[in-house]
C-alpha positions as CSV (number, residue, x, y, z in Angstrom):
1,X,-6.3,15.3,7.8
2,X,-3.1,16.8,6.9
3,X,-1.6,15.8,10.1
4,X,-2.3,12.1,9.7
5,X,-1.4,12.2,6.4
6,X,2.4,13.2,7.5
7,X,2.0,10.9,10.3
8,X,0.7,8.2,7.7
9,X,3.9,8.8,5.7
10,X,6.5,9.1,8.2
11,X,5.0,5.9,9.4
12,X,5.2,4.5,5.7
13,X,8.7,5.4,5.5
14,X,9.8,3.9,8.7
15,X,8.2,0.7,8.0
16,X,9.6,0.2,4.4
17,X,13.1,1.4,6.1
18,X,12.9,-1.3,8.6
19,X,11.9,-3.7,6.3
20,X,15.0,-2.9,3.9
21,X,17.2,-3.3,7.0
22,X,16.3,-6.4,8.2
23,X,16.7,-7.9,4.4
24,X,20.9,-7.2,5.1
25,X,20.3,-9.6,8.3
26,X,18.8,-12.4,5.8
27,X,20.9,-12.3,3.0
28,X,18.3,-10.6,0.8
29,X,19.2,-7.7,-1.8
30,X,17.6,-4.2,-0.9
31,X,16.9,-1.6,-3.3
32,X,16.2,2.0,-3.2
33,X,13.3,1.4,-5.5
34,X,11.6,-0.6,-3.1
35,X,11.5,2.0,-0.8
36,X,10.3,4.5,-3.0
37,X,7.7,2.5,-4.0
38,X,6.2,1.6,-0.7
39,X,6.1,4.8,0.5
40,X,4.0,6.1,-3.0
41,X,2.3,2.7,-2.0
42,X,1.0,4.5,1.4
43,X,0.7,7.5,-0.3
44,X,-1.9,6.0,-2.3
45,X,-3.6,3.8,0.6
46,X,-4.1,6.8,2.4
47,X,-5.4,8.8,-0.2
48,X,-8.0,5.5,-0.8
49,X,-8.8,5.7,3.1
50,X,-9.9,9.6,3.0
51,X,-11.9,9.2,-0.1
52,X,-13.8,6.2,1.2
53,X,-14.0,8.0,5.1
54,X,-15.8,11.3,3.6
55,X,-18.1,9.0,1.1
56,X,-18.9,6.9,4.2
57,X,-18.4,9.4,7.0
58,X,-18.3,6.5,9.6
59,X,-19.6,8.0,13.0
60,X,-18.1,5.2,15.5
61,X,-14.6,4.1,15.3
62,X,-12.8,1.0,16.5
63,X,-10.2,1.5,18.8
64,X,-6.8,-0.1,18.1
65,X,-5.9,-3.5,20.1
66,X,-3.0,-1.3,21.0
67,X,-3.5,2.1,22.0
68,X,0.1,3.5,21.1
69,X,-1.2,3.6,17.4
70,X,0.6,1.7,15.1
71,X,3.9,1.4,16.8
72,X,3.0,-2.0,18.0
73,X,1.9,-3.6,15.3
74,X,5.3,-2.3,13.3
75,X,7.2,-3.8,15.5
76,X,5.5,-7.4,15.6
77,X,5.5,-7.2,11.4
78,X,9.0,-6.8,11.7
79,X,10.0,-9.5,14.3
80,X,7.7,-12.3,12.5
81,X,9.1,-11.4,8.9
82,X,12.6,-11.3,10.9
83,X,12.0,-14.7,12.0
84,X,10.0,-16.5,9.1
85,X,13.2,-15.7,7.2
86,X,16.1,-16.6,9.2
87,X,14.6,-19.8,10.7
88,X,16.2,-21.6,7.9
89,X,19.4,-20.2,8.3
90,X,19.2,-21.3,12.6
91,X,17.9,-24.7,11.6
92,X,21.0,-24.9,9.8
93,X,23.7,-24.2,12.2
94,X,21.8,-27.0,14.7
């Protein structure tokens, strides 16, 4: 458990990072807040997910559509919030 839990935040981190990046592409404010938060945000999912996988203690797990883990999924997150905001911005210059 401890090792996914420091994979969990790393993961966290990286995601909320990416996130805060992309927002300078869109014309959006970033704040170090939002980051901080996030990351106690996964902090606190994860602890929610360990608590309810010893009170459950599921024997079969689903494997991921993707079987890099959550890399994947990151990456499309990123690229559809990337474009939902900035199609406004191409539609413009048309």
């Amino acid at each position: 458990s401890e090792c996914y839990q420091g994979r969990t935040m790393l993961w966290g981190l990286m995601f909320t990072v990416s996130i805060e990046v992309g927002q300078l592409f869109n014309h959006r404010t970033t704040d170090i807040d939002d980051i901080i938060m996030n990351v106690l945000g996964t902090l606190v999912g994860f602890g929610l997910w360990a608590v309810f996988d010893r009170v459950f203690q599921v024997k079969e797990r689903e494997e991921n559509i993707f079987p890099d883990g959550p890399a994947p999924y990151v990456a499309l997150t990123l690229l559809g919030t990337f474009f939902l905001y900035t199609w406004r911005v191409l539609r413009f210059f048309q």
